[in-house]
C-alpha positions as protocol buffer text, in pm:
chain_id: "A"
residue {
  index: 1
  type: UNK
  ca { x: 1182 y: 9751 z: 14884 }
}
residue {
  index: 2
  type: UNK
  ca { x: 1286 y: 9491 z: 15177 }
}
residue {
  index: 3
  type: UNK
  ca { x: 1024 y: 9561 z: 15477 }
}
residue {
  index: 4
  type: UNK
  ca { x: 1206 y: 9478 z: 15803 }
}
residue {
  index: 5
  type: UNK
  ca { x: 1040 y: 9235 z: 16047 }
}
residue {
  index: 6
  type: UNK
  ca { x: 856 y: 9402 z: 16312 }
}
residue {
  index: 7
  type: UNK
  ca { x: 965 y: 9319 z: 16680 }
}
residue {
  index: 8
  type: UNK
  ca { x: 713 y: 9145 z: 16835 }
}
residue {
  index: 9
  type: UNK
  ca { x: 805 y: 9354 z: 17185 }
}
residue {
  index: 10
  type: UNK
  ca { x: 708 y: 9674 z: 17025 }
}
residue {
  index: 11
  type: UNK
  ca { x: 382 y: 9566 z: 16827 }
}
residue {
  index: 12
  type: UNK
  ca { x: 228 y: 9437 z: 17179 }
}
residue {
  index: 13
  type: UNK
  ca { x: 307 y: 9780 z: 17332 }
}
residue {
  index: 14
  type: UNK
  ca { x: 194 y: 9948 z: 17019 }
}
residue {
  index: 15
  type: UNK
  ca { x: -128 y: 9732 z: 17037 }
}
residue {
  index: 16
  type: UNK
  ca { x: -178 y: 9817 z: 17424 }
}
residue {
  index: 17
  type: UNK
  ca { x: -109 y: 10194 z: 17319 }
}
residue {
  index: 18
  type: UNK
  ca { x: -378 y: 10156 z: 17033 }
}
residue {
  index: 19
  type: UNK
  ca { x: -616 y: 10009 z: 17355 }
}
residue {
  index: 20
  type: UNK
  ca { x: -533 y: 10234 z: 17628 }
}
residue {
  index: 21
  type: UNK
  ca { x: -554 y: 10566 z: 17414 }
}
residue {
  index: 22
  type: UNK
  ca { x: -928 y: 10446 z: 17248 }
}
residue {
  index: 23
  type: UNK
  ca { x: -1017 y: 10343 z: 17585 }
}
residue {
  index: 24
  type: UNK
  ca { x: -948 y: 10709 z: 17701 }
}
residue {
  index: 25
  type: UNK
  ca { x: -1143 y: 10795 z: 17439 }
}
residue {
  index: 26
  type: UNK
  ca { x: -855 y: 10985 z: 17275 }
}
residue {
  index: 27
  type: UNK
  ca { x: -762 y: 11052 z: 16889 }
}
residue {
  index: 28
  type: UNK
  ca { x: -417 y: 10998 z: 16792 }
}
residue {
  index: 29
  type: UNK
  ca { x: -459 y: 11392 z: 16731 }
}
residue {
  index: 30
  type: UNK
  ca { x: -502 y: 11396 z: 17083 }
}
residue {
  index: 31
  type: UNK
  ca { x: -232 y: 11202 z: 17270 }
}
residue {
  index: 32
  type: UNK
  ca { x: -2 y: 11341 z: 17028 }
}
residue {
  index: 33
  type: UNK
  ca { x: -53 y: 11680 z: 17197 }
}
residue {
  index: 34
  type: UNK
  ca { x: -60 y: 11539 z: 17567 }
}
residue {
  index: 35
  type: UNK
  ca { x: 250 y: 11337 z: 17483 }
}
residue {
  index: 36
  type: UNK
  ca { x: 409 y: 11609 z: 17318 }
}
residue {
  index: 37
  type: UNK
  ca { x: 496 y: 11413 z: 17013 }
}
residue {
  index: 38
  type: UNK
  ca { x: 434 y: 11386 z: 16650 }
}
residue {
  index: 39
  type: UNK
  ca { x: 73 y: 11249 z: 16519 }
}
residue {
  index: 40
  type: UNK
  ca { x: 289 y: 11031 z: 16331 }
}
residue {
  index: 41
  type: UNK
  ca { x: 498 y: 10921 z: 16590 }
}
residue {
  index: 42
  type: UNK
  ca { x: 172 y: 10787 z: 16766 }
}
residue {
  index: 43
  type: UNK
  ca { x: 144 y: 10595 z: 16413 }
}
residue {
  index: 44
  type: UNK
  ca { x: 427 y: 10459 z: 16432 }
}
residue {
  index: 45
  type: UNK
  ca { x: 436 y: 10340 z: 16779 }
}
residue {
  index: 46
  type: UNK
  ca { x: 84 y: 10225 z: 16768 }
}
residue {
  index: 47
  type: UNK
  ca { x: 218 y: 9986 z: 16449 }
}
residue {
  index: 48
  type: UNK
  ca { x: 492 y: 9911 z: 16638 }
}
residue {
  index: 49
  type: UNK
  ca { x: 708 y: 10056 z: 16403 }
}
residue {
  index: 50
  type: UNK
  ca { x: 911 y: 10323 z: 16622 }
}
residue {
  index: 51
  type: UNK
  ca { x: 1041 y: 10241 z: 16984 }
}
residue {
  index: 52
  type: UNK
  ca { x: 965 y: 10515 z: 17218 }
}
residue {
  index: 53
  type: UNK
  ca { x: 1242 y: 10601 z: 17454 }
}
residue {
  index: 54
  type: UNK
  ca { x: 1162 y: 10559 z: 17821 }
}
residue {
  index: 55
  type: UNK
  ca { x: 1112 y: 10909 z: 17843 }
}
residue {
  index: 56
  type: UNK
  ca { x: 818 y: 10905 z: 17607 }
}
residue {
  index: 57
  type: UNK
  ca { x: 648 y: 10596 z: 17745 }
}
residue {
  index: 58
  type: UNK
  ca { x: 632 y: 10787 z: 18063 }
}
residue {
  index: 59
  type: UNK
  ca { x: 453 y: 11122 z: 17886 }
}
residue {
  index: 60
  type: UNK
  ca { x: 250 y: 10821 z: 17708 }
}
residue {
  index: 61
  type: UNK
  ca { x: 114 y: 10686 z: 18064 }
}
residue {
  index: 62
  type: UNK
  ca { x: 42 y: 11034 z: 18195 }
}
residue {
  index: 63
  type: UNK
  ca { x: -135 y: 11171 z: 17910 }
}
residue {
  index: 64
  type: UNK
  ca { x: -339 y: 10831 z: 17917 }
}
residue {
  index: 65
  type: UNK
  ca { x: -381 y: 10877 z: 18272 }
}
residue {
  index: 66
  type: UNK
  ca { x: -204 y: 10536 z: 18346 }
}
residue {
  index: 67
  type: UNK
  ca { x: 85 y: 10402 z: 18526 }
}
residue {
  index: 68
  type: UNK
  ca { x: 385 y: 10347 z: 18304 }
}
residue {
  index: 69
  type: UNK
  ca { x: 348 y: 9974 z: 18409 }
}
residue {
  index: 70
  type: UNK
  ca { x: -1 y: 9953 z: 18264 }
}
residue {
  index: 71
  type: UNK
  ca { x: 168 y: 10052 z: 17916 }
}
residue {
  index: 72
  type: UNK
  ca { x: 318 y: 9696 z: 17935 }
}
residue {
  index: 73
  type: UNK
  ca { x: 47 y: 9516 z: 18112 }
}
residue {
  index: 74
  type: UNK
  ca { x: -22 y: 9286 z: 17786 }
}
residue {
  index: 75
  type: UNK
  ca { x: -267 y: 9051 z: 17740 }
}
residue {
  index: 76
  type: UNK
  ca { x: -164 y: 8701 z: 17721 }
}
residue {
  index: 77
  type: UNK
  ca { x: -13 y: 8583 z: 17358 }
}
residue {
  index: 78
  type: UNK
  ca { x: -216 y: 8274 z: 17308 }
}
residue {
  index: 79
  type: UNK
  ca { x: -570 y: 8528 z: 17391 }
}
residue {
  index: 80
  type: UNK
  ca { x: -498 y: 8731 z: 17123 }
}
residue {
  index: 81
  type: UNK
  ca { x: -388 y: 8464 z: 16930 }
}
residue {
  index: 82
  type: UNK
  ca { x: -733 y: 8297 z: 16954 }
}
residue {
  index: 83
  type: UNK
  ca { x: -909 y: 8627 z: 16908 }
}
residue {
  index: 84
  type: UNK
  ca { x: -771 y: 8636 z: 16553 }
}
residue {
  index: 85
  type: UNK
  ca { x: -891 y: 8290 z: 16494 }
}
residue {
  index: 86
  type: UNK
  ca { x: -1226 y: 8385 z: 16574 }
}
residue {
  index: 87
  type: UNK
  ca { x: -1197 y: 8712 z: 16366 }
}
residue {
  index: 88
  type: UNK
  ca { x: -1144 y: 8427 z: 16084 }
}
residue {
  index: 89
  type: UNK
  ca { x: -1406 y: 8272 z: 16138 }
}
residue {
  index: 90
  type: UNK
  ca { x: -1593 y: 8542 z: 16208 }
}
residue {
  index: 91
  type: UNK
  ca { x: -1541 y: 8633 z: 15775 }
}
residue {
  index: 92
  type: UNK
  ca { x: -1559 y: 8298 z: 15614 }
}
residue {
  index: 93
  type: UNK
  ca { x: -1940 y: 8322 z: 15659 }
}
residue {
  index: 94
  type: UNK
  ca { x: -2161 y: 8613 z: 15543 }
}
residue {
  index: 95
  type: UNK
  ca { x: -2382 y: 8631 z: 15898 }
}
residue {
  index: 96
  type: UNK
  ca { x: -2741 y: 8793 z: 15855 }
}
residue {
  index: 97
  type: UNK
  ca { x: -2807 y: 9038 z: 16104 }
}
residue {
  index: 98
  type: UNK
  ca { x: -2964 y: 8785 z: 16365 }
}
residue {
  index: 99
  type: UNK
  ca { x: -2691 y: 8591 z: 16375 }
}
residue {
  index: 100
  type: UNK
  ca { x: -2496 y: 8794 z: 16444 }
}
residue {
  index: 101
  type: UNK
  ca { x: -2681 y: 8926 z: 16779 }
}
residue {
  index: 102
  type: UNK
  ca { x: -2681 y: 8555 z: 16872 }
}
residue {
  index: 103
  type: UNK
  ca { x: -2325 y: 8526 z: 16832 }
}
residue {
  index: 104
  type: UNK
  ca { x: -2261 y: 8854 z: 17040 }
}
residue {
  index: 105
  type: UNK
  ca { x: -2516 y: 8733 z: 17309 }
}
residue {
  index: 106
  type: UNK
  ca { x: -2311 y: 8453 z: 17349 }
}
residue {
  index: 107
  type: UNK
  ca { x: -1993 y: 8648 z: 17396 }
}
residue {
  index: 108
  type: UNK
  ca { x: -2203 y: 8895 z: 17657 }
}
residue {
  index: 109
  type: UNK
  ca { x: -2292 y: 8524 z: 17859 }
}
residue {
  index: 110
  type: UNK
  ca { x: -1944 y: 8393 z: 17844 }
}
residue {
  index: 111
  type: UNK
  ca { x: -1767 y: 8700 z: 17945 }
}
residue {
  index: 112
  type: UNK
  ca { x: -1999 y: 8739 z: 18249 }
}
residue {
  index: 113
  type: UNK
  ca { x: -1847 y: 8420 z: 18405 }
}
């Protein structure tokens, strides 16, 4: 089976979907419903594997109770590109438990800058 290459334009939105709808504290179950769509359309678009029609980004924002120009408010490429860097090194190390709460004390100082 040939897998197509995702476009990078519609994982980002699917990724800010993914954020937006956890933030609201919504299941895919959920916006699916609001949105009027499929659970498996929220899937898709969340894997960036379907591209919503205008239409549908629009029931998207309102069910997330956003504007549809927070939908493609994205964060900046090279932030999430360094996030995943420190994901990996995050797992080359099995962290005791201590660690670990200095390492997230650390990221609780720096964000409060």
């Amino acid at each position: 089976m040939i897998r197509k290459r995702k476009d990078p334009f519609f994982v980002q939105l699917g990724e800010r979907i993914r954020v937006l709808r956890k933030g609201s504290g919504l299941t895919q179950e959920r916006l699916a419903e609001r949105a009027d769509v499929s659970v498996n359309f929220i899937g898709n678009a969340e894997r960036g594997e379907s591209a919503a029609s205008v239409k549908t980004l629009r029931r998207f924002a309102k069910a997330l109770g956003v504007s549809l120009k927070d939908l493609f408010d994205f964060p900046d490429e090279d932030q999430g590109e360094i996030l995943s860097r420190i994901l990996a090194l995050l797992k080359t190390k099995a962290w005791d438990v201590e660690e670990l709460k200095g390492i997230e004390n650390l990221i609780r100082i720096v964000s409060q800058r």
